[in-house]
TIMIMI-854137 format. One record per residue (C-alpha): residue number from 1; x, y, z. Coordinates in steps of 0.2 Angstrom, whole numbers. Example, Ala and Ser with C-alpha at 12.3 -4.5 7.8 and 13.67 -1.06 7.14 Angstrom:
2
     n      xx      yy      zz
     1      62     -22      39
     2      68      -5      36
This chain:
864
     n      xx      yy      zz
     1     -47     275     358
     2     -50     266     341
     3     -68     266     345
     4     -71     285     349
     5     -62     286     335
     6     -74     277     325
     7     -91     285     333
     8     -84     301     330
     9     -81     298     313
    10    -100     293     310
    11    -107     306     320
    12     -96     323     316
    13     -89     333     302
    14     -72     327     294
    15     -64     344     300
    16     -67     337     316
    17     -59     324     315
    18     -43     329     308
    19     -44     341     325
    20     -45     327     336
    21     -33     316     326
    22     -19     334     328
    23     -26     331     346
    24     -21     314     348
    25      -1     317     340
    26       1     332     353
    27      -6     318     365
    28       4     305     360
    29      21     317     357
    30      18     325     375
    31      17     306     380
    32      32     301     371
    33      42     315     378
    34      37     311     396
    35      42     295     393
    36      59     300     387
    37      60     311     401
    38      57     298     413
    39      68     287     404
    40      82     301     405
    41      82     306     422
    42      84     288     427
    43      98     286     416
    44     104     302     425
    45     103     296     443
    46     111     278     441
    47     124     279     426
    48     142     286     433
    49     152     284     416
    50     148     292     398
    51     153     278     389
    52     137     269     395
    53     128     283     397
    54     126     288     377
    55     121     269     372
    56     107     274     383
    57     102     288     375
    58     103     280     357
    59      92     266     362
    60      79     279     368
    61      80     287     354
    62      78     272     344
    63      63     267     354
    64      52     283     348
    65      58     287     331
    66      72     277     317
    67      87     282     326
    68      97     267     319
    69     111     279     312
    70     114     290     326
    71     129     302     334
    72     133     316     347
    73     146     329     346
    74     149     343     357
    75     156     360     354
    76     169     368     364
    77     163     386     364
    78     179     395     370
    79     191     386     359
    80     177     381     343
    81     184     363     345
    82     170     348     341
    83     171     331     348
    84     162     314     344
    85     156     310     358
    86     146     294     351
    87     142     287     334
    88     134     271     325
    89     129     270     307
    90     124     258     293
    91     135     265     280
    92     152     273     288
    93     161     264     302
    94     172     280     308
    95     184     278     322
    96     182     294     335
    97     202     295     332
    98     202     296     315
    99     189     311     313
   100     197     329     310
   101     187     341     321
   102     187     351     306
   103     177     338     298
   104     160     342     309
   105     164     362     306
   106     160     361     290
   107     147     348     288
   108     129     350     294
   109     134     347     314
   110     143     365     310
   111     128     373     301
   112     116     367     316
   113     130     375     328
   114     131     391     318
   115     112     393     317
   116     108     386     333
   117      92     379     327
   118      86     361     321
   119      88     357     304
   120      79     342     294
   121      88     339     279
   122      81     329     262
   123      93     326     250
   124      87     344     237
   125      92     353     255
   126     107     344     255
   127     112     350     239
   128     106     366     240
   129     117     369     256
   130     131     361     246
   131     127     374     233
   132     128     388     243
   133     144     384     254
   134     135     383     269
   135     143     366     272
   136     153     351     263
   137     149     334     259
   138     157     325     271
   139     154     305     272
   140     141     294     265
   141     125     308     256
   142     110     301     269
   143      91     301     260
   144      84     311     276
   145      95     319     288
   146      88     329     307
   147     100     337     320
   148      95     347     334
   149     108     358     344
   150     113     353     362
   151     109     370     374
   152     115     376     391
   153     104     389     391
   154     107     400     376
   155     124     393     373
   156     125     378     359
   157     139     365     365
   158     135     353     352
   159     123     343     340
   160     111     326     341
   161     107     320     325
   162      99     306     316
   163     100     302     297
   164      89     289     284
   165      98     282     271
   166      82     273     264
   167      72     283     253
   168      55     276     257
   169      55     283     276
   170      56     300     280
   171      58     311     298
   172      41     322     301
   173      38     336     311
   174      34     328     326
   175      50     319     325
   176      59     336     326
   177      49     341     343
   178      53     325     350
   179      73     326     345
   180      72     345     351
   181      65     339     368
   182      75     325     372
   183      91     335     368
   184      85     348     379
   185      83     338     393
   186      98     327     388
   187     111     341     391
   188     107     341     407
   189     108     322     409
   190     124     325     401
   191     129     338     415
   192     124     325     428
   193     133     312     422
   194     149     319     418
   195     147     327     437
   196     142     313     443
   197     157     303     434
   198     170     317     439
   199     166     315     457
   200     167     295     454
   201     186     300     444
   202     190     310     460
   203     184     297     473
   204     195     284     464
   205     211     295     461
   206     209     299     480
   207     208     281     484
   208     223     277     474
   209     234     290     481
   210     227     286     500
   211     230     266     497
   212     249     271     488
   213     249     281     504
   214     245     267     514
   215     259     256     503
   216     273     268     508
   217     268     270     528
   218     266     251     529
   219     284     251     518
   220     292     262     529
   221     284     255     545
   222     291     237     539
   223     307     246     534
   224     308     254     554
   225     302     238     560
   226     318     229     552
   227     328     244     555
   228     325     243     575
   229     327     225     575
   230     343     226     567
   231     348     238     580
   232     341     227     593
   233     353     212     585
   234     369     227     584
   235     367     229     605
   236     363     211     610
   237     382     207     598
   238     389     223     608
   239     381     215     625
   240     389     198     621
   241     405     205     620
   242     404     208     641
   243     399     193     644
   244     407     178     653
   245     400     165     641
   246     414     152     634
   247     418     154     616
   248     404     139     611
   249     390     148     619
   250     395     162     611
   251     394     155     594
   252     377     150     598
   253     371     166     602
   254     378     174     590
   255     366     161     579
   256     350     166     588
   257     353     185     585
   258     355     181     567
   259     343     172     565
   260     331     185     572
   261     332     193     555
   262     335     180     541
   263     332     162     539
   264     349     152     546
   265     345     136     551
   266     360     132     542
   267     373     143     546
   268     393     142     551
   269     408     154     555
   270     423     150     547
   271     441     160     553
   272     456     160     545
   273     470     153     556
   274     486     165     559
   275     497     160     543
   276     479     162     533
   277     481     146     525
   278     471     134     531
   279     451     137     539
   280     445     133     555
   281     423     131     558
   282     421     136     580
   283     404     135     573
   284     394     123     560
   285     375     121     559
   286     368     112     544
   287     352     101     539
   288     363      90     530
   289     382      89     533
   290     391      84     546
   291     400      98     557
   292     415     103     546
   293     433     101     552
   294     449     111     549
   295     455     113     531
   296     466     120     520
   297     460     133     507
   298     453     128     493
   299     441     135     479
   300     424     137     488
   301     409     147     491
   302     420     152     507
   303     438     155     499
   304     427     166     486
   305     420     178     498
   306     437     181     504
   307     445     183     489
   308     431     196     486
   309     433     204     499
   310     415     209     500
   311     397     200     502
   312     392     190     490
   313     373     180     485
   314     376     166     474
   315     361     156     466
   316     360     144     457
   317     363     153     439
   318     376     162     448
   319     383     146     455
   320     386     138     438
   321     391     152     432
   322     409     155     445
   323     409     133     443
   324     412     137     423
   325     424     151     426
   326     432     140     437
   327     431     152     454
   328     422     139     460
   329     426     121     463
   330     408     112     473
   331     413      95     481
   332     402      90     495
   333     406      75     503
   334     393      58     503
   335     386      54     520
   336     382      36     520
   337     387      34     502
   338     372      45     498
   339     376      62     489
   340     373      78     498
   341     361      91     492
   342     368     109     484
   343     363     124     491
   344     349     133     481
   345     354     149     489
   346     371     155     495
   347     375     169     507
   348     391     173     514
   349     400     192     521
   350     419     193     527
   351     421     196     544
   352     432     212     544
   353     444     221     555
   354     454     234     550
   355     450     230     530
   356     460     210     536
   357     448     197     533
   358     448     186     551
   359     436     175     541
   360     417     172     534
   361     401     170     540
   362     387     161     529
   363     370     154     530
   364     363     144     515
   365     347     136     509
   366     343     118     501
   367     325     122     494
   368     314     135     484
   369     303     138     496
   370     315     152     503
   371     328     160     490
   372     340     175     499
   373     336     192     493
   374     346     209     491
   375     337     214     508
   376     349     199     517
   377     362     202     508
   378     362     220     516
   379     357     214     532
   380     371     200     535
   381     384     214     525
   382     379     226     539
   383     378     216     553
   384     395     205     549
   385     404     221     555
   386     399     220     571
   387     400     200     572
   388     419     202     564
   389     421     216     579
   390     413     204     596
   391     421     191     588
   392     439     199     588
   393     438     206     604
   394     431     190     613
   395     447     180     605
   396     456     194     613
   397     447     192     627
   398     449     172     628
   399     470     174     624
   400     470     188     636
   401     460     178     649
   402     475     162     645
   403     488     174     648
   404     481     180     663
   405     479     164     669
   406     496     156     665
   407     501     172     674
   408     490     167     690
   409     500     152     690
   410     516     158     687
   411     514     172     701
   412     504     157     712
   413     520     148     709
   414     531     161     715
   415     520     169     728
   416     529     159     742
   417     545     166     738
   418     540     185     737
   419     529     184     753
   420     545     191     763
   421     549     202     749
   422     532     210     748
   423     531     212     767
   424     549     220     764
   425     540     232     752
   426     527     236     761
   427     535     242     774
   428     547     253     764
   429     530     259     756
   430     524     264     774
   431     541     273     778
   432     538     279     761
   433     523     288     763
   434     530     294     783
   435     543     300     776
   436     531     310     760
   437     518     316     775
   438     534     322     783
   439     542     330     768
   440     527     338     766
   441     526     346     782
   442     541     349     782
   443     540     360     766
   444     525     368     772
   445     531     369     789
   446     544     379     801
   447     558     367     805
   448     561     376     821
   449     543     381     827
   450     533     369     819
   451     524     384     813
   452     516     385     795
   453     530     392     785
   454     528     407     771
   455     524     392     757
   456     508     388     767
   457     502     406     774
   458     503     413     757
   459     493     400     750
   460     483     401     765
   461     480     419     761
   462     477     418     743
   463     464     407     745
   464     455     419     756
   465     457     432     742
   466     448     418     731
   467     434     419     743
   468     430     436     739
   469     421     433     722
   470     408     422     732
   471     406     432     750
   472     404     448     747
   473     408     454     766
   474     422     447     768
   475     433     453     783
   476     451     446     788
   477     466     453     794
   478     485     451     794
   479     496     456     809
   480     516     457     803
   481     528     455     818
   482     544     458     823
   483     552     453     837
   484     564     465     847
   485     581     462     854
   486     582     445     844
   487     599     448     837
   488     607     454     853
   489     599     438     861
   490     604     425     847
   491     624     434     845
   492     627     434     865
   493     621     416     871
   494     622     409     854
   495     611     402     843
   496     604     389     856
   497     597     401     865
   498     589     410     850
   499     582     395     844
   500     575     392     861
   501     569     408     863
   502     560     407     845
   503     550     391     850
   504     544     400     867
   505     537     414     856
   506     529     404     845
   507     521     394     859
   508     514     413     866
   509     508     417     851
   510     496     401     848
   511     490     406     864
   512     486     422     859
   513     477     418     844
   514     458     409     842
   515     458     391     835
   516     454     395     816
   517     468     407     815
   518     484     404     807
   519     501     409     814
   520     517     408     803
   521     536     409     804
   522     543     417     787
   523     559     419     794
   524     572     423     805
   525     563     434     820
   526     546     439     809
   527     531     431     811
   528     513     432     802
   529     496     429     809
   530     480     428     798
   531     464     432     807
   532     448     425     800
   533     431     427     804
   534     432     446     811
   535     417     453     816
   536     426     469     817
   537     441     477     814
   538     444     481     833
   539     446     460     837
   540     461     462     825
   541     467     477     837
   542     461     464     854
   543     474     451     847
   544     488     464     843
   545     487     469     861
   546     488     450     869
   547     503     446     856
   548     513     461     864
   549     507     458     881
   550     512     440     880
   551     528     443     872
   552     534     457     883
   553     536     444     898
   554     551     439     902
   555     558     421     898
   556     570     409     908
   557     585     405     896
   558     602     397     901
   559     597     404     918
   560     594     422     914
   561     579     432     914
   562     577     440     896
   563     566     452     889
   564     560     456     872
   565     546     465     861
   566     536     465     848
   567     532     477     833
   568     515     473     825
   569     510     479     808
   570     493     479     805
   571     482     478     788
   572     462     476     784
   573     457     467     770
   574     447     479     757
   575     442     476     738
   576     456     488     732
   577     469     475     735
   578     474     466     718
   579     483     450     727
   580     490     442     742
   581     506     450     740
   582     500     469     740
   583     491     465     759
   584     508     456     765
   585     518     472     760
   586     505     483     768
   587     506     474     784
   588     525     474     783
   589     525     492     780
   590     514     494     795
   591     527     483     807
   592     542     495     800
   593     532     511     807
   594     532     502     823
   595     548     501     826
   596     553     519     819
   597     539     526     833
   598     546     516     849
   599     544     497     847
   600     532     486     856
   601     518     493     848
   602     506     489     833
   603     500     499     819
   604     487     498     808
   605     490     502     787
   606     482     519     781
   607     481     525     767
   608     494     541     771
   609     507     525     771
   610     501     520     755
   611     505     536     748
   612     521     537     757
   613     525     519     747
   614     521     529     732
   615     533     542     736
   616     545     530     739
   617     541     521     722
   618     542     538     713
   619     561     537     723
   620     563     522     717
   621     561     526     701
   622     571     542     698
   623     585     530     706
   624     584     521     691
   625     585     535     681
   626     598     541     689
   627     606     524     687
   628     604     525     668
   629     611     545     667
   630     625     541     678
   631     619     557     692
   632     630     551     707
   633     645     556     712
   634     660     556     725
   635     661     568     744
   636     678     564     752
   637     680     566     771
   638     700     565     774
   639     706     553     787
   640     723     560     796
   641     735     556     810
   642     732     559     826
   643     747     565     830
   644     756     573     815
   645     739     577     809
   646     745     570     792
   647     733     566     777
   648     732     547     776
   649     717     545     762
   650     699     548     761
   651     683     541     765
   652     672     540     752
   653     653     544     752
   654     642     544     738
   655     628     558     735
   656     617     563     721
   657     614     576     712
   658     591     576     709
   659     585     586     695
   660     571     592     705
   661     575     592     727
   662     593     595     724
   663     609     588     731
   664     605     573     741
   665     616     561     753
   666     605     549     763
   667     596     540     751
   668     606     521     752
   669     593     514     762
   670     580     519     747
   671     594     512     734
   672     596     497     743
   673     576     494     741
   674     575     499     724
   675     590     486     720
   676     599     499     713
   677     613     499     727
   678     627     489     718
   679     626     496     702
   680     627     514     711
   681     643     509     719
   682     651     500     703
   683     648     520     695
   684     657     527     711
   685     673     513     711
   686     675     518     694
   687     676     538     696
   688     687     532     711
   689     698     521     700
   690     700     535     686
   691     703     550     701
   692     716     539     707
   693     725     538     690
   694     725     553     686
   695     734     557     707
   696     751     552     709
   697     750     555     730
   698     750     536     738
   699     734     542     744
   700     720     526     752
   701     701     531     747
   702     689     520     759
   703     674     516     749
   704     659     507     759
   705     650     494     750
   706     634     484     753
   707     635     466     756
   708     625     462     740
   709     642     461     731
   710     644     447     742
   711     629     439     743
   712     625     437     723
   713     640     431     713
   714     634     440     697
   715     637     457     708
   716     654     449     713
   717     658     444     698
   718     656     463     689
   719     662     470     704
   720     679     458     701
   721     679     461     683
   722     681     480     689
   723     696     478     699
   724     706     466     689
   725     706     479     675
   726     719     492     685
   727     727     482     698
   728     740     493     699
   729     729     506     710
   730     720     490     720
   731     734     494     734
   732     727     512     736
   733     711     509     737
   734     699     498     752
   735     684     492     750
   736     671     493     766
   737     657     482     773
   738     647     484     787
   739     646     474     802
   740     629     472     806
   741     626     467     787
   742     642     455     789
   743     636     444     805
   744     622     441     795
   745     630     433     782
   746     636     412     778
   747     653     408     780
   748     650     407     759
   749     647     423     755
   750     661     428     767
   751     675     418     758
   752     673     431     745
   753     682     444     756
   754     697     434     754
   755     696     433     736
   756     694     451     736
   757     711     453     747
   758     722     440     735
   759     717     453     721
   760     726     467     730
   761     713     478     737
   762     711     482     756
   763     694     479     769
   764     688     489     779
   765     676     481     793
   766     662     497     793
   767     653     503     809
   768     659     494     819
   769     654     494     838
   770     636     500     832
   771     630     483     837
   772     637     468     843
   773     655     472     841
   774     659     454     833
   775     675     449     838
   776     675     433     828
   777     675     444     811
   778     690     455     816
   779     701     442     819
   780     695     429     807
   781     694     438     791
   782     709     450     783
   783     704     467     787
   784     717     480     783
   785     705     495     793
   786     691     494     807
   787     683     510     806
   788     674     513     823
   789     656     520     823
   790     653     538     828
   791     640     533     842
   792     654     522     848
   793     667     536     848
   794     657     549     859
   795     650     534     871
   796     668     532     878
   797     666     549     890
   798     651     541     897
   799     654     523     898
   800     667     513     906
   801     663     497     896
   802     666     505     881
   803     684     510     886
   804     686     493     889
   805     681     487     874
   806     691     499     863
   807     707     494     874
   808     702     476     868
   809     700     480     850
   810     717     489     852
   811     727     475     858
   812     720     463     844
   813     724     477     832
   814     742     474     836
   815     740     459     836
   816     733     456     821
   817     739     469     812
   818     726     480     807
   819     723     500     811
   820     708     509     819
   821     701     523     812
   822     687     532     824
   823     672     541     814
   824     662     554     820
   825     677     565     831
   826     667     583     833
   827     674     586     852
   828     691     587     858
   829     688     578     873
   830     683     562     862
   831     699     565     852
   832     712     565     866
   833     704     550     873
   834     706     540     857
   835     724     547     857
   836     728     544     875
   837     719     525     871
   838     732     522     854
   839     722     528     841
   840     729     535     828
   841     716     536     814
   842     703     551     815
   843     688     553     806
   844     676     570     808
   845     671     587     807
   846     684     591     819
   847     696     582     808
   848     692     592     794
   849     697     607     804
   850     711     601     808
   851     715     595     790
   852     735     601     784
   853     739     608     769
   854     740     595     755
   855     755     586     757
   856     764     569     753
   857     754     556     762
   858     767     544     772
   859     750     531     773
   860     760     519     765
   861     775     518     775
   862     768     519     789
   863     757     502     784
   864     775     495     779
């Protein structure tokens, strides 16, 4: 190039060559540039941190033009901050943290930012910007100063500048077109860098939070690792607790499980014995000592946990420390006249029950290799609990397995002499549970029939009414029955034959039923079947039929042929039944209009019964009311002598005065039902009591009674409590009861009528001849009066045996001193027979006829 230079020179003009010499700058300029930029974008493409990145730069610049005394700041636009980003100079060593930003604002880094253009600066500039405020001194003055703004497009974001401070050099021209490249194309090495070093910032913050991560999942798989196998140690300690190891294997195991999660080659268990003086080691593993023997307390590692109360580590320092405080006394014992080694770590937990200490465990180590941490400490605190818990309940279990066997021996010992006891026993066991099995079906059964009694069927039945929630077409019936003539039967041959007669019926009537069917006895002559499994309702009908077929044949009793009947109430299941008890009531319903039409039939429950029942209910009900209101009163029938026709007293009768259907006279059978009956009687003895005391004739009311003021002492007892309070009128006034409620009664409830008669009042013996004609009550109870029924009285034109017995009765009236009074005289005929026969008491419409006019009643005397 130097020689061209030289040929030209001699060949051509000088204008020429100061052309080519301009040439060979631009040349050498676009040269430097490209290598700059080379330079640059290399620097771009490998560097990843600034801090290395600007060094780069200077020495580029540096390389192409004096760049010794060099910086960088950038402006932030938005907030008009400015930032050192690099410096070096000869003359002021600044530290970036001791610049005010300030400081660049108003110096010539803020004048290029303002102007946005380059600016090469001598020192006459310098002043003359001084001069005119466009900036401050700020620093050390430079001889020759050039900065060239730093551009993102056309936005400034900071300054590169150079400065001289020897006056023999100067910046050019061409410097400023090098400066203003290489900052263009810095910026975007800048933009490259700081992008690329953000991404590196963000790669290594991400790898920092995924290895801290990492840390925590490996932490807290360590901590689940350590947390399972603690878990597994806690069920391999409950486990051992089962098992049938002795107390030394035990110990061992217990050993093993602990040492699965701490170090304890040198471990022992140390209980306190029973007075807590003195310690006992079942178990002793050490490196060094010898197995320890019993011992009384004394200041040691062990005696300080249990004074504690709570799990201790000790250390050396710690160690030392409880020896100067005396908590601690450490005496190890020599083995072969050799010293023992200290422990250099200590770990011991109480082994609690119940907050009582039943002793320590510990494990221990002699070197540094291995120093007990917090982590054991809370791992043997933890675990000691379940160790203190096997081990109390295996010492239970060991003293409860030396109980039982000194038990074995001692029952071994006397097995001999309870053999014949115990066979003794057992046989009274055996006629114990006969004798349960028969109780039981004994109280579930009829003693008599061997039939299921009302216990079972109606827990028979209720559990077929619990069946009706699960099957929803459920059919079953019940057939109530009555047997016919069963009174006449058991009074006349006794109650032999009726017993026998009520086993031959019961044996007909299994007959008659199928195998899954169950017949009961509820008492007396009634008997319930429960037919199940109906496909229809006519098989309950089929049944009904063979029960009456089979119980109308005769039966060969005390050598006499005897025939009875049976009335059969009838009643289908349905849904609209609430309970057992409301079926049981419909069947007996059915039975009771049986016998009203003809006996030996069966009827089958409707619903026009059910609404009869409600009537009678509604009855019922206004009986109470009644009751309450007091609305019965006294009708008198006069009883006169039947020859001087004189007035001997009255018979009572109650009747009732209804609200709505008037004055009514048969409803006792309705009272009796609703309960009502006694209480109704008491209010009628009452207005008989006050009528008599306010007559002074010696005048005898016969009021009938029922039997319930027999039968229930509470209604004897009010019925007493009435009488006693005017005994004066008791001897004019006689109580009645009926004989076919009487026979029917225990020789109990019949010791009332005597108590009745020591009070004063007279009996009556009601109906009599309706029935049975019981000879046995007339003579064996203290009737004053026998008041023969009216069917009685008009029988005697027709039957011959009727006389006969009314001539009987007549004689034992004489005998026994009591009076006849016939009921029910409406014919002449009747009444002159009774008087022809010797009676002389006479009841009836034709009585009332005959009645005289009132006059003194000689009753009494002729009682006398």
């Amino acid at each position: 190039m130097k020689e061209l230079a030289a040929n030209a020179t001699n060949r051509q003009p000088s204008g020429q060559i100061r052309r080519l010499r301009s040439l060979l700058k631009k040349y050498q300029l676009a040269y430097a540039v490209q290598q700059a930029l080379l330079k640059l974008s290399e620097l771009a493409s490998t560097l990843t941190d600034m801090a290395q990145f600007y060094p780069q730069i200077h020495q580029l610049v540096n390389q192409h033009l004096a760049a010794d005394n060099f910086f960088v700041v950038l402006l932030d636009p938005p907030t008009g901050r400015f930032q050192l980003e690099y410096y070096a100079d000869e003359k002021d060593c600044l530290d970036a943290s001791d610049l005010d930003p300030a400081d660049f604002a108003r110096g010539m880094t803020g004048y290029v930012c303002r102007t946005g253009q380059p600016l090469l600066c001598d020192a006459a500039r310098f002043r003359q910007l001084i001069a005119s405020g466009d900036i401050e001194a700020q620093g050390t003055p430079s001889h020759h100063w050039l900065g060239v703004p730093l551009r993102r497009g056309q936005l400034v974001i900071g300054v590169m500048a150079v400065q001289l401070y020897e006056e023999g050099r100067l910046y050019t021209q061409h410097d400023v077109d090098l400066l203003t490249e290489i900052a263009v194309h810095t910026v975007t090495a800048i933009d490259r860098v700081k992008s690329r070093e953000l991404l590196e910032q963000t790669v290594r913050e991400r790898t920092r939070q995924l290895q801290n991560t990492n840390q925590s999942l490996q932490r807290e798989i360590r901590e689940r690792s350590n947390a399972e196998k603690l878990q597994a140690a806690l069920y391999k300690i409950s486990e051992l607790t089962a098992t049938e190891l002795d107390m030394a294997a035990f110990y061992r195991q217990v050993h093993q499980i602990l040492s699965s999660l701490m170090p304890a080659e040198n471990c022992y268990i140390a209980l306190l014995d029973e007075s807590g003086k003195s310690l006992s080691f079942p178990f002793y593993v050490d490196q060094y000592c010898p197995p320890a023997t019993e011992r009384p307390l004394r200041k040691g590692f062990t005696e300080y946990v249990l004074r504690v109360g709570e799990a201790r580590l000790i250390n050396k320092e710690l160690s030392d420390l409880l020896v100067a405080q005396g908590e601690v006394i450490r005496l190890v014992p020599d083995n072969a006249g050799s010293p023992l080694p200290h422990s250099t770590s200590w770990l011991g937990a109480p082994l609690l029950i119940e907050q009582q200490a039943l002793g320590v465990i510990a494990v221990q180590s002699y070197h540094q290799d291995y120093i007990y941490g917090d982590n054991e400490l809370n791992i043997l605190r933890f675990v000691s609990q379940h160790i203190a818990v096997a081990i109390q309940r295996r010492l239970n279990f060991e003293q409860q397995k030396l109980h039982q066997e000194d038990l074995e021996r001692k029952i071994f010992e006397r097995t001999r002499e309870l053999r014949q006891t115990n066979l003794f026993l057992r046989l009274q066991v055996e006629e114990r549970k006969k004798a349960e099995e028969k109780l039981f079906h004994e109280a579930n059964h009829d003693a008599l029939t061997g039939l299921a009694n009302r216990q079972m069927f109606m827990l028979q039945l209720k559990q077929k009414f619990a069946l009706r929630n699960r099957e929803a077409n459920l059919k079953f019936a019940l057939l109530f029955i009555d047997l016919d003539r069963f009174k006449l039967i058991n009074d006349t041959l006794g109650h032999h034959a009726g017993d026998a007669f009520l086993i031959e019926i019961s044996k007909r009537l299994l007959l008659t039923v199928r195998e899954h069917d169950l017949v009961a006895r509820l008492g007396g002559d009634e008997f319930v079947v429960l037919l199940t499994q109906l496909q229809q309702a006519a098989d309950a009908e089929d049944v009904a039929d063979r029960i009456i077929e089979a119980v109308r044949q005769p039966m060969e009793l005390q050598g006499q042929s005897l025939y009875s009947g049976a009335s059969i109430g009838i009643a289908h299941y349905d849904a609209s039944y609430a309970n057992a008890d409301g079926m049981l009531r419909d069947a007996d319903a059915a039975m009771y209009q049986a016998k009203a039409l003809g006996r030996n039939r069966f009827v089958i429950f409707t619903e026009s019964m059910r609404q009869q029942l409600l009537q009678e209910l509604s009855l019922e009900q206004a009986l109470h009311q009644a009751v309450a209101e007091q609305q019965f009163s006294v009708a008198y029938d006069p009883i006169i002598c039947s020859e001087k026709h004189h007035t001997l007293g009255y018979a009572a009768r109650m009747q009732w005065q209804h609200p709505e259907l008037g004055l009514q006279q048969d409803f006792c059978q309705q009272a009796a039902q609703a309960g009502v009956l006694p209480q109704i009687e008491l209010q009628l003895l009452q207005q008989i009591l006050d009528l008599l005391s306010s007559r002074s004739q010696p005048t005898v009311i016969c009021l009938p009674l029922c039997v319930q003021h027999l039968t229930h002492p509470q209604h004897f007892d009010r019925l007493y409590k009435l009488l006693s309070s005017k005994p004066q009128l008791l001897h004019r006034l006689s109580l009645g009861f009926a004989e076919f409620e009487l026979i029917k009664l225990s020789n109990t409830a019949l010791s009332y009528l005597h108590n009745l008669k020591r009070l004063g009042v007279r009996l009556t013996l009601e109906n009599f001849g309706a029935d049975m004609m019981p000879l046995g009550l007339v003579t064996g109870y203290p009737f004053d009066f026998v008041r023969l029924e009216a069917c009685f009285c008009r029988s005697l034109l027709r039957q011959n045996q009727k006389r006969q017995l009314l001539d009987l009765l007549i004689t034992l009236a004489q005998n026994y001193k009591f009076r006849i009074i016939a009921d029910g005289i409406d014919d002449h005929a009747v009444r002159e027979l009774l008087v022809e026969a010797g009676c002389c008491y006479l009841q009836g419409e034709l009585v009332r006829q005959l009645q005289p006019v009132p006059e003194e009643s000689v009753f009494l005397q002729q009682l006398a």
